[in-house]
NUTOR-477351 format. One record per residue (C-alpha): x, y, z; residue number from 1; residue in one letter. Coordinates in steps of 0.2 Angstrom, whole numbers. Layout:
REM NUTOR-477351
X,Y,Z,NUM,a;
...
//
This chain:
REM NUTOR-477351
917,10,130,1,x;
902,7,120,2,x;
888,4,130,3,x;
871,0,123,4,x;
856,4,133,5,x;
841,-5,128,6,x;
825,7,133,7,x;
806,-4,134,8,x;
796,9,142,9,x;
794,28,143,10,x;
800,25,162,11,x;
817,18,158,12,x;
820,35,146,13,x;
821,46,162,14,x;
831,29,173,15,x;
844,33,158,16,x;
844,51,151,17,x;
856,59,163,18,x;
866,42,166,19,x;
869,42,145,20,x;
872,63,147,21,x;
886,58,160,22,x;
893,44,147,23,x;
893,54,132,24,x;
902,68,140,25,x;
915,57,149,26,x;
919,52,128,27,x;
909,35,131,28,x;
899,31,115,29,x;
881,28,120,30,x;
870,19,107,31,x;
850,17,112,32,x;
839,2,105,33,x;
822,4,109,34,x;
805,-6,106,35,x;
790,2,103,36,x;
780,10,118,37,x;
768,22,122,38,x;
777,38,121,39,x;
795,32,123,40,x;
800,40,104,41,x;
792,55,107,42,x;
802,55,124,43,x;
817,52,115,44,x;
814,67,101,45,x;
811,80,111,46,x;
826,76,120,47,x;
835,75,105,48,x;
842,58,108,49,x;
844,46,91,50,x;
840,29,92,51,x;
837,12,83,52,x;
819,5,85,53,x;
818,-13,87,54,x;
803,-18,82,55,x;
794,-2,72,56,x;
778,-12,69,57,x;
775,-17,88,58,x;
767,-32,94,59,x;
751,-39,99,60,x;
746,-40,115,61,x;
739,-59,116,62,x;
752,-70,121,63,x;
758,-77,105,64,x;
760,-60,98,65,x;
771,-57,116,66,x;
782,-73,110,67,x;
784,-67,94,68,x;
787,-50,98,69,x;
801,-56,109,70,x;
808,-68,97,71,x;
809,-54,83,72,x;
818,-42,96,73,x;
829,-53,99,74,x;
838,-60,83,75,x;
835,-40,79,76,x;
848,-37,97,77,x;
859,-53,91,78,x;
863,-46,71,79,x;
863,-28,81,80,x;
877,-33,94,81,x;
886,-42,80,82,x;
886,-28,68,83,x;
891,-14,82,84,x;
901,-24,95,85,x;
896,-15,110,86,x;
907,-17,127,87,x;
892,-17,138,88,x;
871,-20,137,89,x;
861,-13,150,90,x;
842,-10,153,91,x;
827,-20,157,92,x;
822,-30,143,93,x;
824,-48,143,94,x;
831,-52,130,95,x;
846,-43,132,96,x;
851,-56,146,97,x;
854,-71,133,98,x;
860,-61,117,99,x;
872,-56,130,100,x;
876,-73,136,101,x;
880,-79,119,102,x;
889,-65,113,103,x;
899,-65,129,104,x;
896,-48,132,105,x;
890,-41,151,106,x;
873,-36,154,107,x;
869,-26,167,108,x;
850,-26,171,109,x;
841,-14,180,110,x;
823,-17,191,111,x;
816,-10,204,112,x;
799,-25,207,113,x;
804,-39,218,114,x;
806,-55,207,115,x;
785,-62,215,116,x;
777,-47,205,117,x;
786,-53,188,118,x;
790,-69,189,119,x;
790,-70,171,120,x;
802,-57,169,121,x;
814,-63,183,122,x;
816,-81,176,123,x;
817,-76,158,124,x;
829,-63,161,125,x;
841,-65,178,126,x;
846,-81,175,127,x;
860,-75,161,128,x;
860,-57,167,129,x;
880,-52,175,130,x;
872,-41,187,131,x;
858,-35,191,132,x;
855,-19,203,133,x;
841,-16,213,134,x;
835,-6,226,135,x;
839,-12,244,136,x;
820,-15,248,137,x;
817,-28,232,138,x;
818,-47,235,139,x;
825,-53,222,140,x;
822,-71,228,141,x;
836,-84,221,142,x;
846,-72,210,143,x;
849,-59,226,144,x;
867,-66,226,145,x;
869,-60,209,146,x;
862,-43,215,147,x;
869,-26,217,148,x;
860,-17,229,149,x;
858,1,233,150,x;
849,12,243,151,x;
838,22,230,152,x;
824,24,221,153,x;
823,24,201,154,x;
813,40,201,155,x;
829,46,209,156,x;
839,46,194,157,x;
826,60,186,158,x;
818,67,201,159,x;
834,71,212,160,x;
836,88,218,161,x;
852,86,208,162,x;
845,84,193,163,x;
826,91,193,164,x;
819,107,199,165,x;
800,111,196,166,x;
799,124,183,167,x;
782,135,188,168,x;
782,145,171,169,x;
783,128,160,170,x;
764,123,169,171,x;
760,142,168,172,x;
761,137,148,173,x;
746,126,152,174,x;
735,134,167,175,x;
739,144,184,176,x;
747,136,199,177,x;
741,149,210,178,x;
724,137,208,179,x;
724,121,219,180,x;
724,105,207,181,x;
723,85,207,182,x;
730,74,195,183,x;
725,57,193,184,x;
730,42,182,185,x;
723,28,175,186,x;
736,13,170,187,x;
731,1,155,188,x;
736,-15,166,189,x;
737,-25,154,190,x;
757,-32,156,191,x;
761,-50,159,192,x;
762,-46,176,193,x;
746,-37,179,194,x;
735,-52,176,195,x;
721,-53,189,196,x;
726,-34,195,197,x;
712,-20,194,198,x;
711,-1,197,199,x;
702,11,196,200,x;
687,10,187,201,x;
674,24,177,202,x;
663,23,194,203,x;
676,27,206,204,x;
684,39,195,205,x;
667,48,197,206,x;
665,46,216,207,x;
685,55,216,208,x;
681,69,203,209,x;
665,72,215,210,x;
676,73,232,211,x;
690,82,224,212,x;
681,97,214,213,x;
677,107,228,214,x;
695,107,231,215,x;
702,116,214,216,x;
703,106,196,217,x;
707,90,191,218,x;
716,83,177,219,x;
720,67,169,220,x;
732,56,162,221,x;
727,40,154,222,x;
736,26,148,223,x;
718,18,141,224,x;
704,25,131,225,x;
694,39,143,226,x;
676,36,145,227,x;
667,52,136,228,x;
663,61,153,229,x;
681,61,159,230,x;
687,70,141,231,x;
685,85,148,232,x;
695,83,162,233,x;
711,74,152,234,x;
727,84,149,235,x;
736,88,134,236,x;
754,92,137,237,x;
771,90,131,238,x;
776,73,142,239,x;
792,81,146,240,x;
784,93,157,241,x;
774,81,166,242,x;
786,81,180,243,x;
783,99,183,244,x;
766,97,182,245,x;
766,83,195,246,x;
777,95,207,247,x;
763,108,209,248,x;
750,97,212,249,x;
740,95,227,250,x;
738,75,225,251,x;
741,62,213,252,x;
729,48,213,253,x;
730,32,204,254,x;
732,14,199,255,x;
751,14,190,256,x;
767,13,204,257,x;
778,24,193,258,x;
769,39,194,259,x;
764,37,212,260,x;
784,35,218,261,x;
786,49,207,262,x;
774,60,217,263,x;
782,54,232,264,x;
798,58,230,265,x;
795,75,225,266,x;
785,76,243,267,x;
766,76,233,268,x;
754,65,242,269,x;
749,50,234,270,x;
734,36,234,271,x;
741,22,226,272,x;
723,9,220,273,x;
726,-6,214,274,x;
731,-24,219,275,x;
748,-24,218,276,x;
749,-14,236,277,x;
758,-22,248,278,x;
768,-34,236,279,x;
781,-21,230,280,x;
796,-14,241,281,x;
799,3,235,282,x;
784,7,236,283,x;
780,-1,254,284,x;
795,9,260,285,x;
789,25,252,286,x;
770,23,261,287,x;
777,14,276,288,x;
793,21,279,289,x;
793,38,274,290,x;
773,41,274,291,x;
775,47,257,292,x;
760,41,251,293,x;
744,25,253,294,x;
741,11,247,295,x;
723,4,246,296,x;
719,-14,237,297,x;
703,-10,226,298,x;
693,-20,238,299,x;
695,-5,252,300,x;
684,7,238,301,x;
675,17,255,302,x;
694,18,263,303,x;
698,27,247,304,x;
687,41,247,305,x;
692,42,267,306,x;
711,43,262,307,x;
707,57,250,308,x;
696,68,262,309,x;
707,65,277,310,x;
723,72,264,311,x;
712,83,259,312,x;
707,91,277,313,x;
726,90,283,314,x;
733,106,290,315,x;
752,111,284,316,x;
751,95,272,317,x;
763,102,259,318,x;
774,106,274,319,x;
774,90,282,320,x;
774,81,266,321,x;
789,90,261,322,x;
799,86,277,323,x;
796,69,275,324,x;
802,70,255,325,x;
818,78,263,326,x;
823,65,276,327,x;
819,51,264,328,x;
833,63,253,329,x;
843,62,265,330,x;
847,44,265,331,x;
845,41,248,332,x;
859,41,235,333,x;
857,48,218,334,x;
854,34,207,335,x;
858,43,190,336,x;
877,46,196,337,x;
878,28,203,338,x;
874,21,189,339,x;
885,32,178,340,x;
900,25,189,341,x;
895,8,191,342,x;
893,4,172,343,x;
908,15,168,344,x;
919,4,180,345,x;
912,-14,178,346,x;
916,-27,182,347,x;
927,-15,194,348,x;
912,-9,200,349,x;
906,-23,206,350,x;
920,-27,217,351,x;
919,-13,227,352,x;
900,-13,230,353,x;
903,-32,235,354,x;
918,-28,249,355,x;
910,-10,254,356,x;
892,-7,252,357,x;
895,9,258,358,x;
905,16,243,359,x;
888,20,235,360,x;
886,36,248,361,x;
899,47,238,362,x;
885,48,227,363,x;
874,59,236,364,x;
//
């Protein structure tokens, strides 16, 4: 097979990289298109993984830049797919759903929001998807009868004991673990979907450095610029180790989903802040379900500093936030080697999930 695996955020490098290591080596011929975003090259260097840039001079962020920005990408992915002829498209950018369509070729998308949190993104880009495959907790509204569903997490195709063990010495290149430390995040929220949502703002940043300090260090990541008084505080790394920074810590606090389900399955406490709590599965089943983590709307500020001091103050929390990481393992499957089959075998593939569910618990 050919299969092209279309990459629009940092995040959807780790859903793929060991999916498109299982490809290549099984003498598949993997060809990655990307758009421009954040870190996601640098991501893709330091893994030593070519690819094609889409759009090299990005986009603007109003919404006519948005339209243009897609309508560019996507005559971009049509002269692309006619000049390279893959067998398969998958990945999470919209426009792969309709060059698809037109080319005749399957598409396979991949989400893990329910289809209420982007609207946008679901009607633009499920209507001429093949398949879509979601996590078993996402409402996918309408196009659920066009859904695959499994029972995982994306973080799972990066952060499964399969594939990821914490490496101390690559943290000890940046300071001691044997010191207590916090990391925190601040998102841009500024996607289609994040209209209306807030986080966490400079004030409460302060109030949470104050709480935490005592405690050990802080550090932190930011999508957005930093106000001068948190500089200190940011951290400079190499983002492949951002993982094994996250699995020492003692808490991760902030107002992105990703990094928080990422803390949580690797059995760190998080405090999830911003208004999209409540409204996404995974992450309801992760706070709810497993206890992994909490979820405050930014309207609950004094809850927040309470969430943090009673974590804070909690006896045995690594161990009993461990335990709960492991049953959660338990009955999760490992997304990266379900993917690998699923796209390997379509549209077999799909048969199989659609008479037996169950099929998707040899990968463990």
């Amino acid at each position: 097979m050919k299969i092209l695996v279309y990459l629009g955020h940092p995040a959807h490098f780790y859903n793929y990289k060991n999916s498109i290591s299982n490809w290549k080596k099984n003498g598949h011929d993997v060809v990655i298109l990307i758009k421009k975003k954040d870190i996601l090259e640098d991501l893709l260097r330091a893994a030593d993984l070519p690819y094609y840039n889409i759009l090299e001079e990005g986009r603007k962020d109003s919404k006519l830049g948005i339209f243009i920005g897609l309508l560019k990408r996507s005559v971009r992915l049509f002269m692309f797919c006619i000049k390279h002829r893959p067998t398969i498209l998958t990945g999470t950018s919209v426009e792969n759903s309709y060059v698809g369509k037109l080319l005749h070729l399957p598409v396979v998308n991949i989400n893990e929001d329910d289809a209420a949190v982007v609207p946008l993104y679901a009607k633009l880009s499920y209507p001429c998807a093949s398949q879509i495959l979601t996590p078993q907790v996402c409402n996918n509204e309408k196009w659920d009868e066009k859904s695959i569903k499994y029972n995982s997490y994306h973080e799972l195709a990066y952060l499964h004991p399969n594939h990821f063990v914490p490496d101390k010495s690559l943290v000890e290149k940046y300071f001691s673990v044997d010191e207590p430390y916090f990391v925190i995040r601040f998102a841009k929220l500024n996607a289609h979907h994040d209209t209306g949502i807030k986080g966490i703002s400079a004030e409460i940043a302060e109030r949470i450095l104050a709480i935490l300090k005592p405690y050990g260090r802080v550090f932190i990541t930011s999508e957005r610029e930093l106000e001068p008084q948190f500089e200190p505080y940011r951290i400079n790394i190499n983002p492949l180790h951002m993982h094994h920074v996250m699995a020492f810590a003692q808490l991760y606090i902030g107002d992105s989903q990703t990094m928080a389900a990422e803390a949580g399955v690797l059995g760190v406490p998080f405090v999830r802040f911003n208004d999209f709590v409540g409204r996404i599965g995974y992450l309801r089943e992760l706070e709810d379900v497993y206890q992994l983590g909490y979820g405050l709307k930014t309207k609950d500020v004094d809850q927040l500093y309470e969430t943090i001091e009673m974590i804070m103050k909690m006896p045995q929390r690594k161990e009993i936030f461990q335990k709960r990481r492991m049953k959660m393992l338990t009955e999760k499957i490992d997304f990266a080697q379900f993917l690998t089959w699923f796209i390997e075998n379509y549209p077999g593939s799909v048969k199989i999930m659609r008479e037996n569910p169950d099929y998707q618990y040899r990968f463990k």
